[in-house]
MILUM-207102 format. One record per residue (C-alpha): residue number from 0; residue in one letter; x, y, z. Coordinates in pm, whole numbers, plus 50000, padded with zeros to 5 digits. Example, Ala and Ser with C-alpha at 12.3 -4.5 7.8 and 13.67 -1.06 7.14 Angstrom:
2
+-----+------+-------+-------+-------+
| pos | code |     x |     y |     z |
+-----+------+-------+-------+-------+
|   0 |    a | 51230 | 49550 | 50780 |
|   1 |    s | 51367 | 49894 | 50714 |
+-----+------+-------+-------+-------+
This chain:
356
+-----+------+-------+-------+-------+
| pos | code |     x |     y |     z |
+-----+------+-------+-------+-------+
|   0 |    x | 59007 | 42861 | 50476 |
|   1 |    x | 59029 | 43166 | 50704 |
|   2 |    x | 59071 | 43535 | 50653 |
|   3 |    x | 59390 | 43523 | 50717 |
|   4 |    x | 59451 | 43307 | 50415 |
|   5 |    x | 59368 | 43559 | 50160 |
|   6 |    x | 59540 | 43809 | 50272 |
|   7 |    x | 59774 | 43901 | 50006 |
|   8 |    x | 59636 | 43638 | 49751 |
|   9 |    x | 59669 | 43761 | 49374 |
|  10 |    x | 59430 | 43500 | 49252 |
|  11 |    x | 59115 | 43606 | 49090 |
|  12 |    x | 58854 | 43500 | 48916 |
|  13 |    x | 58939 | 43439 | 48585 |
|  14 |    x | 59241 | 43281 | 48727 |
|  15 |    x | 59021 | 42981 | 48841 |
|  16 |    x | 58840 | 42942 | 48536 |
|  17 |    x | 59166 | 42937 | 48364 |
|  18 |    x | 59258 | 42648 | 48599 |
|  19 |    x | 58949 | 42468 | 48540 |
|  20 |    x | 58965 | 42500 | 48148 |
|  21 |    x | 59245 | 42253 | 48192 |
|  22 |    x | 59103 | 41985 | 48376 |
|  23 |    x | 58777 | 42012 | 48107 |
|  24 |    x | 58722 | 41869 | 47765 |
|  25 |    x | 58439 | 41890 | 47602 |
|  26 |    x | 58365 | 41458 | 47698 |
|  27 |    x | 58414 | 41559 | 48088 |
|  28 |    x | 58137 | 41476 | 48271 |
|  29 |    x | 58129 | 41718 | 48621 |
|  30 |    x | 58031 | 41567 | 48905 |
|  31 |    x | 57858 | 41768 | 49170 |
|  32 |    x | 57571 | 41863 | 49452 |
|  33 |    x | 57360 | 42154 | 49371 |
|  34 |    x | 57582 | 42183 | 49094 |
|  35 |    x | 57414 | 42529 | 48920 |
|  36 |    x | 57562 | 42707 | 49222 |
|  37 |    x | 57932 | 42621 | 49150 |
|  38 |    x | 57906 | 42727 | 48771 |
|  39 |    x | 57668 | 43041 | 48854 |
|  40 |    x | 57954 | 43179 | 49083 |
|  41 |    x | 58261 | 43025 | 48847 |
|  42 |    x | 58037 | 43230 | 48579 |
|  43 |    x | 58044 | 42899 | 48379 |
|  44 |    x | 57873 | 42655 | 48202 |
|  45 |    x | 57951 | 42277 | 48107 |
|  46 |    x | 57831 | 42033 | 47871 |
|  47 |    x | 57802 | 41725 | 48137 |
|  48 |    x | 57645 | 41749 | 48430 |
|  49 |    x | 57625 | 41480 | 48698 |
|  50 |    x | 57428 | 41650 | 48969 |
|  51 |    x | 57340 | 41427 | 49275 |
|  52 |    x | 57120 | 41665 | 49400 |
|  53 |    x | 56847 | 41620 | 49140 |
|  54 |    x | 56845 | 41264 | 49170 |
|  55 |    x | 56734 | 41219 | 49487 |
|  56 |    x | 56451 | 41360 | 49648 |
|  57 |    x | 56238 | 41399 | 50021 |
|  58 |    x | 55963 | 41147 | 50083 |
|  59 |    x | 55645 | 41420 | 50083 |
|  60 |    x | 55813 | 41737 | 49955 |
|  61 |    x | 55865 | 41640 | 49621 |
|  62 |    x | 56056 | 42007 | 49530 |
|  63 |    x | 56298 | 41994 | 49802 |
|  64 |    x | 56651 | 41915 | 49692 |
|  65 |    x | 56845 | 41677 | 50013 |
|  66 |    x | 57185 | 41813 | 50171 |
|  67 |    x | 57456 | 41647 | 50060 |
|  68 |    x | 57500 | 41503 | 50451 |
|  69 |    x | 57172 | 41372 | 50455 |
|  70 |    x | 57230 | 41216 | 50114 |
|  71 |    x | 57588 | 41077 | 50272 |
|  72 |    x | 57336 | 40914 | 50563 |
|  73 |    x | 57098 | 40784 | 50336 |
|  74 |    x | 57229 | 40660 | 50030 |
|  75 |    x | 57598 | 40559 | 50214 |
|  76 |    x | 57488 | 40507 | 50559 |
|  77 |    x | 57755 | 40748 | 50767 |
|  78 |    x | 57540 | 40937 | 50954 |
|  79 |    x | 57728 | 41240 | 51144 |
|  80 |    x | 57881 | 41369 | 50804 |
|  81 |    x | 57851 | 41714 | 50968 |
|  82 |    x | 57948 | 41626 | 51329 |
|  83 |    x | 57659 | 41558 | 51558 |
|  84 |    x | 57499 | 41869 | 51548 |
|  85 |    x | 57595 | 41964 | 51165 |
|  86 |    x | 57826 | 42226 | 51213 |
|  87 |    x | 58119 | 42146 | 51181 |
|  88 |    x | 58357 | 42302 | 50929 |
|  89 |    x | 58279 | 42145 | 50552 |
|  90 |    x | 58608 | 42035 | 50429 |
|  91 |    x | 58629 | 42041 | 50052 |
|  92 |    x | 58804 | 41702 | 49991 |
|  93 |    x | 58572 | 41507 | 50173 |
|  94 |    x | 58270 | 41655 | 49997 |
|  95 |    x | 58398 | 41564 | 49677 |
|  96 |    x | 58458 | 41208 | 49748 |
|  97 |    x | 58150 | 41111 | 49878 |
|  98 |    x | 57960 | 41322 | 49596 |
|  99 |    x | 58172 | 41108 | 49360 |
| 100 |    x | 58049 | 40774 | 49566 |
| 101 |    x | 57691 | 40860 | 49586 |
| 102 |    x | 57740 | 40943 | 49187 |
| 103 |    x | 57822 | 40607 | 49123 |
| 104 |    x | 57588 | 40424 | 49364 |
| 105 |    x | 57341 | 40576 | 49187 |
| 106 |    x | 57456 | 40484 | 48865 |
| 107 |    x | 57519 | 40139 | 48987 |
| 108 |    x | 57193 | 40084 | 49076 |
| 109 |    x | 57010 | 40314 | 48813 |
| 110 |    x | 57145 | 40089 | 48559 |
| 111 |    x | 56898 | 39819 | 48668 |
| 112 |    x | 56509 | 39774 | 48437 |
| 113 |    x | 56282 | 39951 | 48562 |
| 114 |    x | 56510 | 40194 | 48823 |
| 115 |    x | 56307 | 40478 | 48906 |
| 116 |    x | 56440 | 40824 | 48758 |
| 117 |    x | 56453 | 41003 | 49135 |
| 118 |    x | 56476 | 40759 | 49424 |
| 119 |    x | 56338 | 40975 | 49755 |
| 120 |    x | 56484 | 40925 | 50099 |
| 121 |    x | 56290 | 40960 | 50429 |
| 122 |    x | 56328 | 41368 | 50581 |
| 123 |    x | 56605 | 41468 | 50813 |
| 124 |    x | 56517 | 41479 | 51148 |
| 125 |    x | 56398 | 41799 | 51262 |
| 126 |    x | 56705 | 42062 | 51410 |
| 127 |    x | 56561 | 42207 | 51752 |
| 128 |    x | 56568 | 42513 | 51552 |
| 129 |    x | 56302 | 42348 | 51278 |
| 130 |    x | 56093 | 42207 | 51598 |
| 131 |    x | 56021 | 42540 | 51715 |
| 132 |    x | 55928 | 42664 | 51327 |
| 133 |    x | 55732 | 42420 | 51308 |
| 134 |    x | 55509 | 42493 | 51616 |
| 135 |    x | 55426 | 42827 | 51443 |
| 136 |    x | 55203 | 42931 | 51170 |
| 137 |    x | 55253 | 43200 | 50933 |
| 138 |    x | 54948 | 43474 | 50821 |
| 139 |    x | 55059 | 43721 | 50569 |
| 140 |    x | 54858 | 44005 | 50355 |
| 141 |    x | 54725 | 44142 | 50668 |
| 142 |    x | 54570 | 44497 | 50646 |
| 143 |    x | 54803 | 44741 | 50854 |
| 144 |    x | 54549 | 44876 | 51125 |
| 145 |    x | 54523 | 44890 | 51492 |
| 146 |    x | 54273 | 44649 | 51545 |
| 147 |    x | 54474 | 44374 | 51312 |
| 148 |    x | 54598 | 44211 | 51649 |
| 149 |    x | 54216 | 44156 | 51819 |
| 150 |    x | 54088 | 44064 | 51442 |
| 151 |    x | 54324 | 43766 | 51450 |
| 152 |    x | 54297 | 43648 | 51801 |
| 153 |    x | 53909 | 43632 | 51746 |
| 154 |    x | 53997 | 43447 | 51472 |
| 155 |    x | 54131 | 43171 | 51620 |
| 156 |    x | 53904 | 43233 | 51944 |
| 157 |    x | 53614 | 43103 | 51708 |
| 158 |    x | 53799 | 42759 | 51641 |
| 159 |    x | 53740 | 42464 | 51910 |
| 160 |    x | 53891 | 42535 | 52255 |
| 161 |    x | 54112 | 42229 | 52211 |
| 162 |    x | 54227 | 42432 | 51935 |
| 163 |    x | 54234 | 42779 | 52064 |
| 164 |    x | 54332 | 42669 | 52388 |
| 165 |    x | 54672 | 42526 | 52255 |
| 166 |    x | 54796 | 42887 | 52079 |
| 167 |    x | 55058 | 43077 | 52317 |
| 168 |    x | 55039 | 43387 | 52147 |
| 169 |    x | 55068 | 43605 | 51838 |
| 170 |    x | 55369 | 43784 | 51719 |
| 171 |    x | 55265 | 44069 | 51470 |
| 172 |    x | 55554 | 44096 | 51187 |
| 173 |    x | 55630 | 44360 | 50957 |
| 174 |    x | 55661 | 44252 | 50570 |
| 175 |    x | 55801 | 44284 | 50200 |
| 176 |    x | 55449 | 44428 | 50153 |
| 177 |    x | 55468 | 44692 | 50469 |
| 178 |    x | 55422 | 44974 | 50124 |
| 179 |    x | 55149 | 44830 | 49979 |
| 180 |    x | 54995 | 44893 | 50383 |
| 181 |    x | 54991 | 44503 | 50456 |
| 182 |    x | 55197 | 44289 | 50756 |
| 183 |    x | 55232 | 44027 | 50896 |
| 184 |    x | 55213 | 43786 | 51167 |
| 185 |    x | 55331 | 43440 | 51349 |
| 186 |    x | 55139 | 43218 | 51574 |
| 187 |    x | 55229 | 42992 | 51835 |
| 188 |    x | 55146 | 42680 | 51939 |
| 189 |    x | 55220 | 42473 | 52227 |
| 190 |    x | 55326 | 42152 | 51982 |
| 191 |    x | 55388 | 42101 | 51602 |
| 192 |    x | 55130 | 41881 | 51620 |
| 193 |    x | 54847 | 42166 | 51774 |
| 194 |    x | 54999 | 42447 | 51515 |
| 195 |    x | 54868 | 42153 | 51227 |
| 196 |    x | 54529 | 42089 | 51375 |
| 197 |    x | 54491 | 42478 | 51427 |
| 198 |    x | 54606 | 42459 | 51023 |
| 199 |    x | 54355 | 42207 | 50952 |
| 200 |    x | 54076 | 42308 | 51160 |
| 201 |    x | 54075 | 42710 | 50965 |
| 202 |    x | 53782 | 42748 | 50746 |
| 203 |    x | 53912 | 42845 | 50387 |
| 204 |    x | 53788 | 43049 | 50155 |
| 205 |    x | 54013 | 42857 | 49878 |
| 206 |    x | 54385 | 42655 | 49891 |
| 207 |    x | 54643 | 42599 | 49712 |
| 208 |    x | 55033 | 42484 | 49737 |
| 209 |    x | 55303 | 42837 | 49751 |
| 210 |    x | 55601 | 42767 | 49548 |
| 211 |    x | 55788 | 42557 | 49862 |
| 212 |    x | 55516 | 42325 | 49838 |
| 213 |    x | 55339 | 42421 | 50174 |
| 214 |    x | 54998 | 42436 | 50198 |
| 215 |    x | 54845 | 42821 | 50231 |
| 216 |    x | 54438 | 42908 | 50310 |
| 217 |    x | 54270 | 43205 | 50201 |
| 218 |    x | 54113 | 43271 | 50517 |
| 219 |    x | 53840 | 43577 | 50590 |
| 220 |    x | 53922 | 43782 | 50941 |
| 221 |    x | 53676 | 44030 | 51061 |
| 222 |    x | 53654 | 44381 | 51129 |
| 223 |    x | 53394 | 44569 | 51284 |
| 224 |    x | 53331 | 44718 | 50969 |
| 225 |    x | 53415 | 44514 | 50688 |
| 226 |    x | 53651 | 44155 | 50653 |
| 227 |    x | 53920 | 44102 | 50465 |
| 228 |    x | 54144 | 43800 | 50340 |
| 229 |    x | 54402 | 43688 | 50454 |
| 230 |    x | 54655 | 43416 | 50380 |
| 231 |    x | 54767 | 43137 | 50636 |
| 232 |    x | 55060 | 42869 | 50601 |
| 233 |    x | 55262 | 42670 | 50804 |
| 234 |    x | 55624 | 42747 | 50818 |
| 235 |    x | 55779 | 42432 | 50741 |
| 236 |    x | 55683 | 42226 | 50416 |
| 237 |    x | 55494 | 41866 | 50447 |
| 238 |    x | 55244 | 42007 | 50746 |
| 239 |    x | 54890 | 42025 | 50685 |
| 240 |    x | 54898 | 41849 | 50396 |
| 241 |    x | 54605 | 41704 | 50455 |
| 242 |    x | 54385 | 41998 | 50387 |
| 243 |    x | 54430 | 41916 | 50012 |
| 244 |    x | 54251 | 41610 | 50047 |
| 245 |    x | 53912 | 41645 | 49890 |
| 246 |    x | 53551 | 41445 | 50094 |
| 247 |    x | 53713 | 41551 | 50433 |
| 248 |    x | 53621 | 41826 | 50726 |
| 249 |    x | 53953 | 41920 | 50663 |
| 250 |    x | 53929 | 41969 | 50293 |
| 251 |    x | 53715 | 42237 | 50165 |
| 252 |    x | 53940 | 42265 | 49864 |
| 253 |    x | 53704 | 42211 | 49522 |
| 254 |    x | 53828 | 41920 | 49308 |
| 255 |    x | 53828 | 41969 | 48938 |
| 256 |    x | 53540 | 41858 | 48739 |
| 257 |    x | 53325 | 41871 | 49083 |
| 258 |    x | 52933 | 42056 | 49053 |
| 259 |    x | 53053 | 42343 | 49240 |
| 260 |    x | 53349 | 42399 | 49030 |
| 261 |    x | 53177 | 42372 | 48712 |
| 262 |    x | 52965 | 42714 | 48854 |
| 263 |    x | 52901 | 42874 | 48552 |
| 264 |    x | 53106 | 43210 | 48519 |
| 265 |    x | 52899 | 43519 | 48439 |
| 266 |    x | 53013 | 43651 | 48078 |
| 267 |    x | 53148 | 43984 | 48090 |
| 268 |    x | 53345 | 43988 | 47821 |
| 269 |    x | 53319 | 44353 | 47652 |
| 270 |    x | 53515 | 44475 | 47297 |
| 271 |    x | 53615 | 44763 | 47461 |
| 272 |    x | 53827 | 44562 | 47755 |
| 273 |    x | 53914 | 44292 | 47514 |
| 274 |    x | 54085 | 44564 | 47267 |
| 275 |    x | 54269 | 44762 | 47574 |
| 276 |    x | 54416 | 44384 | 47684 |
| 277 |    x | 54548 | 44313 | 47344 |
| 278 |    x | 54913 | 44223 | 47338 |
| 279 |    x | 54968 | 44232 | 47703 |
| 280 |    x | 54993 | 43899 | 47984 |
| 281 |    x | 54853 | 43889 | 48335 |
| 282 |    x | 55011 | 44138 | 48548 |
| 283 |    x | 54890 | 43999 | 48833 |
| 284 |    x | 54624 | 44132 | 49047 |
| 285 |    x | 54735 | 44448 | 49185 |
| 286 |    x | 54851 | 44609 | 48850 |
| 287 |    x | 54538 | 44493 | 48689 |
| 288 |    x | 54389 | 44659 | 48982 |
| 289 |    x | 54515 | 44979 | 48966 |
| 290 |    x | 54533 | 44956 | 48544 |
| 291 |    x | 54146 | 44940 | 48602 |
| 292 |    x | 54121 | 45205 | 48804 |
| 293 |    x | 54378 | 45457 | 48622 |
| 294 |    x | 54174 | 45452 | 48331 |
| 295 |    x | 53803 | 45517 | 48538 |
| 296 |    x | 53639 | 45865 | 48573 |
| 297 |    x | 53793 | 46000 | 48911 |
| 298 |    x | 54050 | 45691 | 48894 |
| 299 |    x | 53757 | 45539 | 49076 |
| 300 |    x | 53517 | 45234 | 49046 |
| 301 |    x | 53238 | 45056 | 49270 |
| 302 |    x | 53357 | 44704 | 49376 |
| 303 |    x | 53163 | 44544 | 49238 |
| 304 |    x | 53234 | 44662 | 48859 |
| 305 |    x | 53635 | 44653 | 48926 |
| 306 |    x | 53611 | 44251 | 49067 |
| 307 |    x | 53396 | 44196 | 48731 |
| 308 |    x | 53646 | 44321 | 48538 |
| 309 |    x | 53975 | 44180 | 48693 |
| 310 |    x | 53799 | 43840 | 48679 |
| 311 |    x | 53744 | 43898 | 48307 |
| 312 |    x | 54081 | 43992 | 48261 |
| 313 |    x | 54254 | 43647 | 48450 |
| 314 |    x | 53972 | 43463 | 48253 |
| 315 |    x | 54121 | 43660 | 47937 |
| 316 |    x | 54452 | 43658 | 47981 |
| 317 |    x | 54713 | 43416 | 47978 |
| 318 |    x | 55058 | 43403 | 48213 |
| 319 |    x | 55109 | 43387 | 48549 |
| 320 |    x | 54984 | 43052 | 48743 |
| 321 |    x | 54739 | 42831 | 48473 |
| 322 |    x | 54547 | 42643 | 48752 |
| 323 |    x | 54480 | 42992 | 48922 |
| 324 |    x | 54291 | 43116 | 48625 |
| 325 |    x | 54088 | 42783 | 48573 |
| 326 |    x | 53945 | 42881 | 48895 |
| 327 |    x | 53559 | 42955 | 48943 |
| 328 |    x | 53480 | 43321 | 48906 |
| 329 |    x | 53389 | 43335 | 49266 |
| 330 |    x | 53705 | 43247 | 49395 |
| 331 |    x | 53865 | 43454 | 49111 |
| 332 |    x | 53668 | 43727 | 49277 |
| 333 |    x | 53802 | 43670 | 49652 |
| 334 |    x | 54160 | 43655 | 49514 |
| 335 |    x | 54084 | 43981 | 49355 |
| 336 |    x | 53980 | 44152 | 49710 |
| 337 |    x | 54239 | 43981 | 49914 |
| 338 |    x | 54482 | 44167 | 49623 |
| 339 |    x | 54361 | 44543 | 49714 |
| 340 |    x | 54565 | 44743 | 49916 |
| 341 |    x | 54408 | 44914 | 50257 |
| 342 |    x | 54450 | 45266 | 50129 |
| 343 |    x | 54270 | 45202 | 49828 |
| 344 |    x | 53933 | 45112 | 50045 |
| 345 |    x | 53735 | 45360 | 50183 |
| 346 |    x | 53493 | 45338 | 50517 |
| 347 |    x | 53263 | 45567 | 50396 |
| 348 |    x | 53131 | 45444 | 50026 |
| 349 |    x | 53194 | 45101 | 49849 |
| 350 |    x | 53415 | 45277 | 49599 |
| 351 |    x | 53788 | 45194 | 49570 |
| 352 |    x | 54004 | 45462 | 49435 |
| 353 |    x | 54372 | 45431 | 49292 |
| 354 |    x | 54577 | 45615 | 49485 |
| 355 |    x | 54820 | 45914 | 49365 |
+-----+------+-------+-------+-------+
């Protein structure tokens, strides 16, 4: 379909679900890839849903849904589906048909004892494109000053010269978060395979999985006055999984149930906070940040005091991410300062104030 096409087209959108009303009963069953998308923009819903798309899944990132052409090399064998290099022009027809054939492959051989409920094929092979994401790291949350730049390339400086001596350079980035006085930045490496053991070879102050299942540190950077966290990540999901791996150099994650994790929290519960959190969720730690501070003297509290009391409040509270607040206080604690904006730290006292 061009432009060209539509010019002049009377044909809108109720005409199409009009259309489609008369191909569906309430026993059709729809057949489909990434299915949700076609109904969110038909602003529809259906009954019977065959989707493909959550049937199959990657080998190692478990929450990544496969294209439908690397589904049509996989499950059918035709590689190519795209052309050669995957661009060429999706043609409507076609897609339907072999959605239709992969359907009932699946069927066919989901009907067998035992069949597992998502059968996962091997990843696509990386795009030149992807190669050259995946030499690069990603560190967000960084605090917007001059010296950002020299506090991250010591950072990496410190790491093994095998290491350091792979990085080609650092690319400072603005962000979503550019307000809130934070940026950020990509680094990289001479391989894929240099940006993981850089990944790996980070000391972390905690880690955890981001919602596209890739691996992100909490990792301390220094200034000459005070440090600050930041967070690190590779780019493209499956690398540096390994630093989830508990008993290794790589690993300083703390499994659940370990001595160290069963720290025992300090009690600070208080009647006073418990009675002003009443009713309410997590609000995550900025706004319990500055909810804190709006309601001190001078809108202002020593560090110390406002960490003690956001870590009561995610120890309080429930919402937001469970196996965050199961977390020992200490970490709690460095999730709390890695959550403060620049302007609300000063260099002359350790109070922070909310500012107006």
């Amino acid at each position: 379909i061009e432009s060209k096409d539509l010019d002049n087209l009377d044909f809108h959108l109720s005409d199409a679900q009009a259309e489609l009303r008369k191909l569906i009963g309430p026993n059709t069953v729809l057949v489909g890839h990434t299915f949700h998308r076609d109904l969110s923009a038909l602003r529809m819903d259906a009954l019977l849903v065959f989707d493909i798309s959550l049937l199959y899944g990657i080998q190692g990132q478990p929450k990544r849904r496969p294209a439908l052409a690397h589904l049509v090399q996989e499950v059918l064998g035709r590689p190519n589906f795209r052309g050669a290099d995957g661009g060429d022009v999706h043609d409507c027809v076609q897609d339907v048909q072999v959605t239709m054939e992969i359907a009932l492959r699946r069927l066919r051989d989901g009907s067998e004892q035992g069949a597992p409920a998502t059968v996962f094929v091997t990843a696509p092979t990386p795009s030149a494109q992807v190669e050259e994401t995946m030499r690069k790291l990603y560190i967000h949350r960084i605090p917007q000053r001059d010296d950002a730049f020299g506090a991250l390339t010591r950072l990496w400086a410190a790491l093994p010269v095998e290491v350091s001596g792979a990085m080609e350079g650092v690319q400072m980035m603005s962000s979503a978060m550019v307000n809130a006085g934070l940026r950020g930045a990509e680094v990289l490496f001479k391989t894929k395979e240099a940006a993981e053991k850089a990944f790996l070879s980070l000391p972390a102050e905690n880690i955890e999985l981001d919602t596209a299942q890739r691996p992100q540190k909490l990792v301390r950077i220094h200034f000459p006055e005070r440090t600050a966290l930041v967070c690190v990540r590779p780019m493209v999901p499956g690398i540096g999984m390994a630093c989830l791996s508990n008993g290794t150099d790589d690993a300083p994650a703390v499994a659940a149930g370990t001595e160290q994790s069963k720290r025992k929290r300090p009690d600070m519960s208080t009647a006073e906070n418990a009675k002003r959190w009443k009713g309410k969720g997590w609000p995550g730690w900025r706004r319990a940040a500055e909810e804190a501070l709006a309601g001190a003297p001078s809108r202002a509290l020593p560090w110390r005091q406002l960490a003690e009391e956001m870590v009561q409040r995610r120890q309080q509270q429930g919402g937001g991410n469970a196996k965050e607040a199961a977390e020992t206080a200490e970490v709690l604690e460095l999730l709390a300062l890695a959550a403060l904006p620049e302007e609300f730290l000063s260099d002359s006292d350790a109070l922070v104030r909310l500012q107006k």
